[in-house]
C-alpha positions as CSV (number, residue, x, y, z in Angstrom):
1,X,129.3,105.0,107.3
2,X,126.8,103.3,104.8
3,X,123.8,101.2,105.8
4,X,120.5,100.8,104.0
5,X,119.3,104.2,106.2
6,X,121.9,106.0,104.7
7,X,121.4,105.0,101.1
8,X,117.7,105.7,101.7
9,X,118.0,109.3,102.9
10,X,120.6,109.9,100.0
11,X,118.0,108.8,97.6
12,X,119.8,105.7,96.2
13,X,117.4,102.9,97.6
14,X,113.6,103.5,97.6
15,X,111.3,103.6,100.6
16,X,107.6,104.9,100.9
17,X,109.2,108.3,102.8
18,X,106.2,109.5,105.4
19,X,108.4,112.4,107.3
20,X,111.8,113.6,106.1
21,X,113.5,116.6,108.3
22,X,116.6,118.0,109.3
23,X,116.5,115.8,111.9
24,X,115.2,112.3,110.6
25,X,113.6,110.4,107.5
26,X,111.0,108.0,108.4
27,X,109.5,105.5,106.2
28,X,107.0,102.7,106.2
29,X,108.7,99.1,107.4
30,X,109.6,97.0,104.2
31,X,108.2,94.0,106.3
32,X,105.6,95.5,108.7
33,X,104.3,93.9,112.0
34,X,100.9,96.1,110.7
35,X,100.5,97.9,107.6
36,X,101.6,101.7,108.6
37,X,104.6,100.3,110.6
38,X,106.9,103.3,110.1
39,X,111.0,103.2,111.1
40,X,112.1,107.0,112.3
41,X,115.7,106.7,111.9
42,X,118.1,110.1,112.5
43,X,119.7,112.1,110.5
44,X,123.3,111.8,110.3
45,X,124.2,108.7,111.1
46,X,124.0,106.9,114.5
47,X,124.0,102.9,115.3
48,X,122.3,102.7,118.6
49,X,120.7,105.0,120.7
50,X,123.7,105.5,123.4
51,X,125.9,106.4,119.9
52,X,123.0,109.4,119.0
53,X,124.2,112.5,120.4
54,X,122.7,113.8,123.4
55,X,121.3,117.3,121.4
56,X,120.2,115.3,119.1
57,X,117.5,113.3,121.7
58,X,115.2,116.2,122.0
59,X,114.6,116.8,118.4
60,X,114.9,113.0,117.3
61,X,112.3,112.0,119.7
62,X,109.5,114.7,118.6
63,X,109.6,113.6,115.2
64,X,108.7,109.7,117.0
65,X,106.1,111.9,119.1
66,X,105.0,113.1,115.8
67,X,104.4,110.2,114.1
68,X,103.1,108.1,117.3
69,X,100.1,110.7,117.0
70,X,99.6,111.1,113.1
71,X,99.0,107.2,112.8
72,X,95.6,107.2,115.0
73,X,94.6,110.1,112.3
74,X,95.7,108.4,109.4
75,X,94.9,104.9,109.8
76,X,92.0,104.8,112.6
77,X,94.4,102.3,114.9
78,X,93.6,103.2,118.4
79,X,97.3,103.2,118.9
80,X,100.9,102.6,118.8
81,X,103.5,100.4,119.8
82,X,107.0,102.2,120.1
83,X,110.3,100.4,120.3
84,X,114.1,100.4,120.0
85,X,116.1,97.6,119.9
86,X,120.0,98.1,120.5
87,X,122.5,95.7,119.0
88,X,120.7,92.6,119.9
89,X,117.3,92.2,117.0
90,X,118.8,95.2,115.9
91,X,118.5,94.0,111.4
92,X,120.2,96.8,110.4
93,X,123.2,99.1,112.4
94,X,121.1,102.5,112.3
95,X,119.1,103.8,115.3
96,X,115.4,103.2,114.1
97,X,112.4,103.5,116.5
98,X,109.5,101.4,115.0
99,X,106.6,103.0,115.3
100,X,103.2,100.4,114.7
101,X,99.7,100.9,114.5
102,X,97.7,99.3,117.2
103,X,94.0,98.6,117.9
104,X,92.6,96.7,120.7
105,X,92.4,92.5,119.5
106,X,95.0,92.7,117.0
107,X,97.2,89.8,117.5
108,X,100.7,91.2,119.1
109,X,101.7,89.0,121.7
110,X,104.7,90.1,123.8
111,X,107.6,90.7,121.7
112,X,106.8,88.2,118.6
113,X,106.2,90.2,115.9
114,X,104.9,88.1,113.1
115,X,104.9,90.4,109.6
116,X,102.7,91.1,107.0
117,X,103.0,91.8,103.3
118,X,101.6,95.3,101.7
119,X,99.8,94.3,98.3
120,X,101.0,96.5,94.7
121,X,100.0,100.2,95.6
122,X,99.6,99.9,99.1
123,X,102.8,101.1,100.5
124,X,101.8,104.7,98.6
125,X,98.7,104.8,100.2
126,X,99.4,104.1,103.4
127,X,102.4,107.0,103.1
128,X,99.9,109.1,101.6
129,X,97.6,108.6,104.7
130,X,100.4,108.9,106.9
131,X,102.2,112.4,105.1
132,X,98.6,113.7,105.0
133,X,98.0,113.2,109.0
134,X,101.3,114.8,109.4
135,X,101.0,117.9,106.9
136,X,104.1,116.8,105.2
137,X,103.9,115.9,101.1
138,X,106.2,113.2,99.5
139,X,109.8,113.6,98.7
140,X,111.3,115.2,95.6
């Protein structure tokens, strides 16, 4: 299956790539809720989280672990908001866990999530911030 995930990990569609294993790529949200909003999304393949396989659970989710604590480092946000949404909200039909910086006063309300717009450059530096807090350096 192909889906704008898919393309990305190939490395036919460009994204600001913070983490990329054997396990996921994870990349800053085209249209984050706060700049640094990054999507983990497995690796291969899987359109909701009942459809990822169970093995794959474990490994999936310590690479969300792993970002959830590199954004406080890289960004100063006191913390993160972590979410799935299955089929319904769901923009694109690839598993993703968003993973947004937080910091007390902010603005999220519930579950609208009004978006913001990263100026030239900024997408690089935030993955830069990001790839630095997690040891990892940009893709090839």
């Amino acid at each position: 299956m192909s889906d704008i995930v898919c393309a990305i990990a190939r490395g036919e569609l460009e994204a600001e790539i913070v983490l990329h294993t054997e396990h996921v790529i994870a990349f800053l949200d085209h249209r984050p809720v706060f700049k640094g909003h990054v999507l983990v999304c497995p690796l291969p393949h899987a359109e909701t989280l009942p459809d990822l396989p169970a093995e794959a659970v474990g490994p999936f989710f310590a690479d969300v672990q792993r970002i959830a604590a590199a954004l406080p480092l890289a960004l100063g946000c006191t913390g993160t908001f972590v979410a799935i949404n299955n089929k319904v909200s769901q923009s694109i039909p690839h598993l993703h866990v968003h993973v947004v910086p937080r910091t007390k006063g902010d603005g999220l309300r519930g579950f609208f999530w009004p978006r913001v717009k990263y100026a030239e450059g900024e997408p690089a530096a935030y993955g830069s911030l990001i790839r630095e807090a997690l040891g990892t350096q940009p893709p090839l």
